[in-house]
N, CA, C and O atoms as a GROMACS GRO file, in nm:
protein
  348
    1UNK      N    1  -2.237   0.907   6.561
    1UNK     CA    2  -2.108   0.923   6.495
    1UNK      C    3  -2.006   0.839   6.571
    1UNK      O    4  -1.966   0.876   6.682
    2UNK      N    5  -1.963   0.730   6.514
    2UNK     CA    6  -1.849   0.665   6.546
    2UNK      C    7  -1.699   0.678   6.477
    2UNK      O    8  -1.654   0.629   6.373
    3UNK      N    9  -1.640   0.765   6.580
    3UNK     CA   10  -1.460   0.707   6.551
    3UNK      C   11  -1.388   0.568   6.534
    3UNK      O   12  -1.410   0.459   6.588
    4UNK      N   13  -1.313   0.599   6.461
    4UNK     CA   14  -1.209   0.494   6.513
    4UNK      C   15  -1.058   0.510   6.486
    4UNK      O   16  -1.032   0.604   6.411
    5UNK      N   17  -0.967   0.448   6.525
    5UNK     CA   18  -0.847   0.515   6.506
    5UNK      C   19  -0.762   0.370   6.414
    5UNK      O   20  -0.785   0.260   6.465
    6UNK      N   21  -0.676   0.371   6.297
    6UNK     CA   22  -0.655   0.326   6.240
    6UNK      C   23  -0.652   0.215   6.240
    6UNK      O   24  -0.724   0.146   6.169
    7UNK      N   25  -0.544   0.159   6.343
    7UNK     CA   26  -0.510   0.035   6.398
    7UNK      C   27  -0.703  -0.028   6.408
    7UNK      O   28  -0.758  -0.100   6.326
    8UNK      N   29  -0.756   0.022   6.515
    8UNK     CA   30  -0.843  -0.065   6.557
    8UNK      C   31  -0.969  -0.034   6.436
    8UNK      O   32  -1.084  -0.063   6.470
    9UNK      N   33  -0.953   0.009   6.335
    9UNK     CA   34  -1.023   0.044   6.182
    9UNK      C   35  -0.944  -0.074   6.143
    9UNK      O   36  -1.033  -0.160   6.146
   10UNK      N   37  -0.873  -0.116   6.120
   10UNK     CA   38  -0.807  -0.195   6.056
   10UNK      C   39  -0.856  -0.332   6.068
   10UNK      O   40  -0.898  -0.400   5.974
   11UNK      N   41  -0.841  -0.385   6.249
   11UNK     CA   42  -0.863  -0.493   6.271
   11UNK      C   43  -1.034  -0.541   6.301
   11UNK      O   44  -1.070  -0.656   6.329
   12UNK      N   45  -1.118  -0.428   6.288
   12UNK     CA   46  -1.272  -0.450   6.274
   12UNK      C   47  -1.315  -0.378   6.151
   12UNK      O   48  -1.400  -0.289   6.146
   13UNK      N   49  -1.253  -0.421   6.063
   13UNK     CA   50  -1.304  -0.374   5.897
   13UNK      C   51  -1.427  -0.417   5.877
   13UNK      O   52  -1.526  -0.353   5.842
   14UNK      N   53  -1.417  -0.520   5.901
   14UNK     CA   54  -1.570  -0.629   5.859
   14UNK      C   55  -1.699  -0.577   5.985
   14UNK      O   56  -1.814  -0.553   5.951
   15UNK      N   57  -1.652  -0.569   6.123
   15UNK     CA   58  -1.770  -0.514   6.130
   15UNK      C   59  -1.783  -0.348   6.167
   15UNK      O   60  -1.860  -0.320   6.259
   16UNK      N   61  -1.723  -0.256   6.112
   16UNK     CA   62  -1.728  -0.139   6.078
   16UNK      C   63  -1.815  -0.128   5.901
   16UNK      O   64  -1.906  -0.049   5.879
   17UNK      N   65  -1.775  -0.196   5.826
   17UNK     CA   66  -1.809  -0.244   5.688
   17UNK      C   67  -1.985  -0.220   5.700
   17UNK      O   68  -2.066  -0.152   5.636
   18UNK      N   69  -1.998  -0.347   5.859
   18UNK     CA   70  -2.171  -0.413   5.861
   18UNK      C   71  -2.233  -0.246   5.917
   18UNK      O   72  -2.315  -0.170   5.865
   19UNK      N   73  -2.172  -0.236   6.009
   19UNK     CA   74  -2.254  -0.050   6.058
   19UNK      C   75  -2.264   0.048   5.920
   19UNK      O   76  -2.371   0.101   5.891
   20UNK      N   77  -2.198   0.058   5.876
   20UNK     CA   78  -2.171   0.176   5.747
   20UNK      C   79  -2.307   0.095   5.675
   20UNK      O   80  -2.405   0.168   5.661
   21UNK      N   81  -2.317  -0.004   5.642
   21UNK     CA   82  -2.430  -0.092   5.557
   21UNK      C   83  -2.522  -0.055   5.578
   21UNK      O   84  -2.611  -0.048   5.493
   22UNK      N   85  -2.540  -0.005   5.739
   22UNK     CA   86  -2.716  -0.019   5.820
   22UNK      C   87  -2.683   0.136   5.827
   22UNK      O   88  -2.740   0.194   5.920
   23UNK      N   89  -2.611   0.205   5.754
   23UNK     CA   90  -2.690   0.360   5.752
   23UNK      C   91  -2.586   0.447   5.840
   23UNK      O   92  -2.599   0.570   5.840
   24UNK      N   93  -2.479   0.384   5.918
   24UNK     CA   94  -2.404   0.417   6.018
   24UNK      C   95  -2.335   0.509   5.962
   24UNK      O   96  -2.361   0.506   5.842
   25UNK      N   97  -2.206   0.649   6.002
   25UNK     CA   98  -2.141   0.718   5.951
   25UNK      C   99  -2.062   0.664   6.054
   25UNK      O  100  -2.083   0.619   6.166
   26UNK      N  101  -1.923   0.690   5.951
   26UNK     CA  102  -1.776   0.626   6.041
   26UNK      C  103  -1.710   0.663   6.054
   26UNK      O  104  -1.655   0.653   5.944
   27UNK      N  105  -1.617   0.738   6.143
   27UNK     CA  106  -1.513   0.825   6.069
   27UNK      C  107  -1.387   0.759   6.148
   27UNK      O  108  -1.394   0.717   6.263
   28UNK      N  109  -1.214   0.758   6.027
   28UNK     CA  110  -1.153   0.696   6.072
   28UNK      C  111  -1.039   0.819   6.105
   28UNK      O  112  -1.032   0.920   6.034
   29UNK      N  113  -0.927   0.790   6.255
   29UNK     CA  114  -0.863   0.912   6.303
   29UNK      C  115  -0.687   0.852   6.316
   29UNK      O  116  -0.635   0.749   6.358
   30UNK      N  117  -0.643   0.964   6.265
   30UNK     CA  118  -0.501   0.939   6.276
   30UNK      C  119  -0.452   1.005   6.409
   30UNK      O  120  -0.419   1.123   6.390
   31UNK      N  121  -0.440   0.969   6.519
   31UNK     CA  122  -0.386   0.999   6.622
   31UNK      C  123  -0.540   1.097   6.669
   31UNK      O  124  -0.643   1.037   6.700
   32UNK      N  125  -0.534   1.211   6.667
   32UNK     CA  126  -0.678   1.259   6.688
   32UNK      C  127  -0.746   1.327   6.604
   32UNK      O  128  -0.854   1.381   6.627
   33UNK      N  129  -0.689   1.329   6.509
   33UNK     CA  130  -0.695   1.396   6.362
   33UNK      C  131  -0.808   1.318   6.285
   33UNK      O  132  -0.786   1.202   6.249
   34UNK      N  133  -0.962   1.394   6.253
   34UNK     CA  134  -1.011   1.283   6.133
   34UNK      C  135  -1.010   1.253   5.981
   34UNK      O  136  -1.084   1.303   5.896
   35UNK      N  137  -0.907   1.157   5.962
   35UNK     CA  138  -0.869   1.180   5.800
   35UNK      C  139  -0.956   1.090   5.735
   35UNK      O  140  -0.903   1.041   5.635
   36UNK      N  141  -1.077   1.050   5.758
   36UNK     CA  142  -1.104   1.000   5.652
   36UNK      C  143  -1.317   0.939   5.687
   36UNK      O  144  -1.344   0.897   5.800
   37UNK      N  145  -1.381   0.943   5.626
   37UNK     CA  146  -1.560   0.933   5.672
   37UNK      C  147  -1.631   0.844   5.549
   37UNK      O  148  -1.644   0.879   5.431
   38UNK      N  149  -1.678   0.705   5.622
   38UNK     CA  150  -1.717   0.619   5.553
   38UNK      C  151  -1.864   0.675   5.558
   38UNK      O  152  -1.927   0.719   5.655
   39UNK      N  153  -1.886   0.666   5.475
   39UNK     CA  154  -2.100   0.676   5.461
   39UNK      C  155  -2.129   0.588   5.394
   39UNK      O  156  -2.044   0.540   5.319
   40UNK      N  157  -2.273   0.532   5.401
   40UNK     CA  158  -2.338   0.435   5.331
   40UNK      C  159  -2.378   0.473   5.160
   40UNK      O  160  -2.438   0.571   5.116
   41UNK      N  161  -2.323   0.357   5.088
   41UNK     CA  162  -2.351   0.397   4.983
   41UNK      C  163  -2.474   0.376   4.864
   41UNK      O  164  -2.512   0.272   4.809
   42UNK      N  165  -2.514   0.504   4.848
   42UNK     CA  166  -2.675   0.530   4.839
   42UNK      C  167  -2.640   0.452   4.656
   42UNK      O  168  -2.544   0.494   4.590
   43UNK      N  169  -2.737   0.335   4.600
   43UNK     CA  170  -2.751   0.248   4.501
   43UNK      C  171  -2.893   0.393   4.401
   43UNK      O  172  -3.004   0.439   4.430
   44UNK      N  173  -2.810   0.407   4.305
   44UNK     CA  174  -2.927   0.503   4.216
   44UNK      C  175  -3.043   0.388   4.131
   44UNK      O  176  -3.020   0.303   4.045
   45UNK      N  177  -3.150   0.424   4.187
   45UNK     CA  178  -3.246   0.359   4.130
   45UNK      C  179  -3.273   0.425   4.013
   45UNK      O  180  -3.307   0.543   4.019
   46UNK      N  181  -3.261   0.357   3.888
   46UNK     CA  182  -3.359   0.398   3.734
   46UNK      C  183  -3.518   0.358   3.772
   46UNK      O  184  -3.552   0.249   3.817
   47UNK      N  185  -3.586   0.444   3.752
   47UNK     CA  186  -3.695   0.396   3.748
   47UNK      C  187  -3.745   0.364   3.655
   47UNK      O  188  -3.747   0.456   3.573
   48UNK      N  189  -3.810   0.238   3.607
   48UNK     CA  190  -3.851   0.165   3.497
   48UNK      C  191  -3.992   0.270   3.450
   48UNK      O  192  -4.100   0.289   3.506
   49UNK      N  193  -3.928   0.329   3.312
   49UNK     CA  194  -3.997   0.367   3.201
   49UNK      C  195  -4.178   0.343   3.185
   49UNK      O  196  -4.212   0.361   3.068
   50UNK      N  197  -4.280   0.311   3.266
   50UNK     CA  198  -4.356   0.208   3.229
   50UNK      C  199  -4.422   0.300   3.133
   50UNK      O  200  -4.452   0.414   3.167
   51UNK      N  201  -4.447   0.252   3.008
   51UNK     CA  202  -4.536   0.366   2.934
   51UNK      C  203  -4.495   0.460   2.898
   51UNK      O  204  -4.563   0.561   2.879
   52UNK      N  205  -4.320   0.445   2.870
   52UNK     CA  206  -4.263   0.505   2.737
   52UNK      C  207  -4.335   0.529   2.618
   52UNK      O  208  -4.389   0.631   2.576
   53UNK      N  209  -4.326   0.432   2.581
   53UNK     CA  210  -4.437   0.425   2.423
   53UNK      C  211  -4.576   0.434   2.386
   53UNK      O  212  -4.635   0.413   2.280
   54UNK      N  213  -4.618   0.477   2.520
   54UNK     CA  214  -4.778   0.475   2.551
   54UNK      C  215  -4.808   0.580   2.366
   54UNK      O  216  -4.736   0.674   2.331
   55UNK      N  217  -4.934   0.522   2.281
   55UNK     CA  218  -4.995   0.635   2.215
   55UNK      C  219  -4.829   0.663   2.116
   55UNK      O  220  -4.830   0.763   2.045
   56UNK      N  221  -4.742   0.606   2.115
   56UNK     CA  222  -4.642   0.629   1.963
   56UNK      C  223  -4.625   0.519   1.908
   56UNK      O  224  -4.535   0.533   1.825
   57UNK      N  225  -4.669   0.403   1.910
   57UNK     CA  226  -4.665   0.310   1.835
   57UNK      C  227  -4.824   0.268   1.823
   57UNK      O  228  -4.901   0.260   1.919
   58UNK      N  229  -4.862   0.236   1.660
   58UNK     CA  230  -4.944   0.171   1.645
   58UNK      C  231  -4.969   0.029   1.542
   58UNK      O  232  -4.906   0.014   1.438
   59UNK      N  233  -5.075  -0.073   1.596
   59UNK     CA  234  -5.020  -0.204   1.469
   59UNK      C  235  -5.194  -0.202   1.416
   59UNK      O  236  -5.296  -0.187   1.484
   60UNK      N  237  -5.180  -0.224   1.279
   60UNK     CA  238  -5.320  -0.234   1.221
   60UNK      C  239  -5.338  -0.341   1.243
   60UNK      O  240  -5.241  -0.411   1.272
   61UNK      N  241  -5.462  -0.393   1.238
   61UNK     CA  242  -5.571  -0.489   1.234
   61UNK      C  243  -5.497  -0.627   1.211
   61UNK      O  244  -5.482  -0.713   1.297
   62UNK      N  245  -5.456  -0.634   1.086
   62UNK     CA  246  -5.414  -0.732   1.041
   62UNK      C  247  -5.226  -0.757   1.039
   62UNK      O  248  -5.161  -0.791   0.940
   63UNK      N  249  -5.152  -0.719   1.225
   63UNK     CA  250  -5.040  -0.735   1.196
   63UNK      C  251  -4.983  -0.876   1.226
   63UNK      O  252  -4.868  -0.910   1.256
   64UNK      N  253  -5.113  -0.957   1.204
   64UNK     CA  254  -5.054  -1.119   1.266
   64UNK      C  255  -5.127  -1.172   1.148
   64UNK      O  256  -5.160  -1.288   1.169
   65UNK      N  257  -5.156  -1.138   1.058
   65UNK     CA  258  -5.246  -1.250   0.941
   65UNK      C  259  -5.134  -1.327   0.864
   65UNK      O  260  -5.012  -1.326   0.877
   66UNK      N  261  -5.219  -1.397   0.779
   66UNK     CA  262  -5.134  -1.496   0.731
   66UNK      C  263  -5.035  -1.428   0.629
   66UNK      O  264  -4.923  -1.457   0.588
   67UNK      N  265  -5.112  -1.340   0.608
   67UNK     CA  266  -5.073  -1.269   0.463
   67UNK      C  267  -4.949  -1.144   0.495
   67UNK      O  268  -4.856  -1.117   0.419
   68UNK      N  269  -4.978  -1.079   0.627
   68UNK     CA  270  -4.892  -1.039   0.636
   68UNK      C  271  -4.745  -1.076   0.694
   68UNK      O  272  -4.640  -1.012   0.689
   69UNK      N  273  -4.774  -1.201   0.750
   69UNK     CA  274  -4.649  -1.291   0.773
   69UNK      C  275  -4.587  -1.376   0.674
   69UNK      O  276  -4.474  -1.423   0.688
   70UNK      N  277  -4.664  -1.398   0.567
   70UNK     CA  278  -4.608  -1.453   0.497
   70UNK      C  279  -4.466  -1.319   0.405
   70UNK      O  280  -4.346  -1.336   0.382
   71UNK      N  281  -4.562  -1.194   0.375
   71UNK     CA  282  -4.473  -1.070   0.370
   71UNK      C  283  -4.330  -1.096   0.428
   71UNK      O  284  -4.233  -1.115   0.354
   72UNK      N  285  -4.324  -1.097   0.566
   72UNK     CA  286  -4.236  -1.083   0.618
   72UNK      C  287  -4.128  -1.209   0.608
   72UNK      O  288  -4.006  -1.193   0.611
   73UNK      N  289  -4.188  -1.324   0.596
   73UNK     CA  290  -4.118  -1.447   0.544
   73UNK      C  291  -4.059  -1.426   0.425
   73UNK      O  292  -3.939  -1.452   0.416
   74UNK      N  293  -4.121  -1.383   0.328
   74UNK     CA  294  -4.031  -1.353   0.198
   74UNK      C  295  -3.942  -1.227   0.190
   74UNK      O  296  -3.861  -1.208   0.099
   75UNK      N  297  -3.960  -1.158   0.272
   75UNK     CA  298  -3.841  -0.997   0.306
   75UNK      C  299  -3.709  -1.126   0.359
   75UNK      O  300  -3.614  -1.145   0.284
   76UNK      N  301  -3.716  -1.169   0.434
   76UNK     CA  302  -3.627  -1.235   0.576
   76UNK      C  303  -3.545  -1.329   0.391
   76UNK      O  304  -3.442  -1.312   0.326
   77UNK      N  305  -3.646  -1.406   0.379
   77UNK     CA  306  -3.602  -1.509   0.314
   77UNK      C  307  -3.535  -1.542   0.174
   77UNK      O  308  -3.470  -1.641   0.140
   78UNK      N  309  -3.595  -1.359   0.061
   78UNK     CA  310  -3.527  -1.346  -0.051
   78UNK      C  311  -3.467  -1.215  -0.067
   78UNK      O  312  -3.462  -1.134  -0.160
   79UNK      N  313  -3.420  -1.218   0.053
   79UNK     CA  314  -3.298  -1.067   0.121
   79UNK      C  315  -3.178  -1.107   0.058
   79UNK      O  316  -3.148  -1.226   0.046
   80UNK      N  317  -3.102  -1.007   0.014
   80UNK     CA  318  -2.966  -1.060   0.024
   80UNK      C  319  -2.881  -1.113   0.142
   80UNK      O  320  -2.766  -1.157   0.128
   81UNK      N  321  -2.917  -1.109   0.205
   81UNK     CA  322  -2.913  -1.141   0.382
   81UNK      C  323  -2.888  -1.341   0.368
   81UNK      O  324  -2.807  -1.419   0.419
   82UNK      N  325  -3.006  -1.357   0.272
   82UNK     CA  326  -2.957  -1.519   0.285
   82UNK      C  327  -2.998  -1.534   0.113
   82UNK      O  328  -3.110  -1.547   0.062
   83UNK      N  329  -2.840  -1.527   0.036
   83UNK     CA  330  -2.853  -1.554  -0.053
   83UNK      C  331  -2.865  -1.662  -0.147
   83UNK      O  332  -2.786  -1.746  -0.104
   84UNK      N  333  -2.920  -1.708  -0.252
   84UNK     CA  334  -2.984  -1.858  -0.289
   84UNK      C  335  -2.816  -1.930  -0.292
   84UNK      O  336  -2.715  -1.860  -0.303
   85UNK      N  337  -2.816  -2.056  -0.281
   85UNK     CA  338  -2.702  -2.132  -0.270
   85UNK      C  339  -2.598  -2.120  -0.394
   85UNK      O  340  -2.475  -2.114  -0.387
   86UNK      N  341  -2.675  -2.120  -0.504
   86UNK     CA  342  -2.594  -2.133  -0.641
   86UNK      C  343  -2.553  -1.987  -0.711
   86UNK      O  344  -2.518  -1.966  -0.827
   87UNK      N  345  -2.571  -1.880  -0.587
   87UNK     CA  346  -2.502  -1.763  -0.652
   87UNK      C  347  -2.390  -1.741  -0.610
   87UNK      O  348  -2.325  -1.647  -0.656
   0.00000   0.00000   0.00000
């Protein structure tokens, strides 16, 4: 546990900053009073999902054939989404 008292908090910010980084607790003192305790600040890890969707999605056999892409070419293509030029 390191003190420090304002003034000299003040003029070693940067390396009071680097201790607090590496896990250090800081505490800063007004005359002998401690008003104030830097701690390191803990970053919340998300942990990546892997196998969310495991077993809820499924694609049949044929979700890359010609036939069924061509499907999807004519949804995309005679959508109102992109309507023929002369309407």
């Amino acid at each position: 546990m390191k003190t420090y008292k304002v003034h000299e908090a003040k003029t070693n910010l940067s390396r009071i900053l680097n201790e607090v980084a590496e896990g250090e607790t800081v505490y800063i003192a007004k005359g002998n009073e401690v008003v104030a305790q830097l701690i390191p600040h803990k970053k919340k890890k998300r942990p990546f999902p892997f196998g969310i969707w495991a077993d809820q999605l499924a694609l049949d056999d044929d979700w890359d054939s010609p036939e069924t892409n061509k499907e999807i070419e004519d949804l995309f293509l005679n959508s109102k989404l992109f309507p023929d030029e002369d309407e």
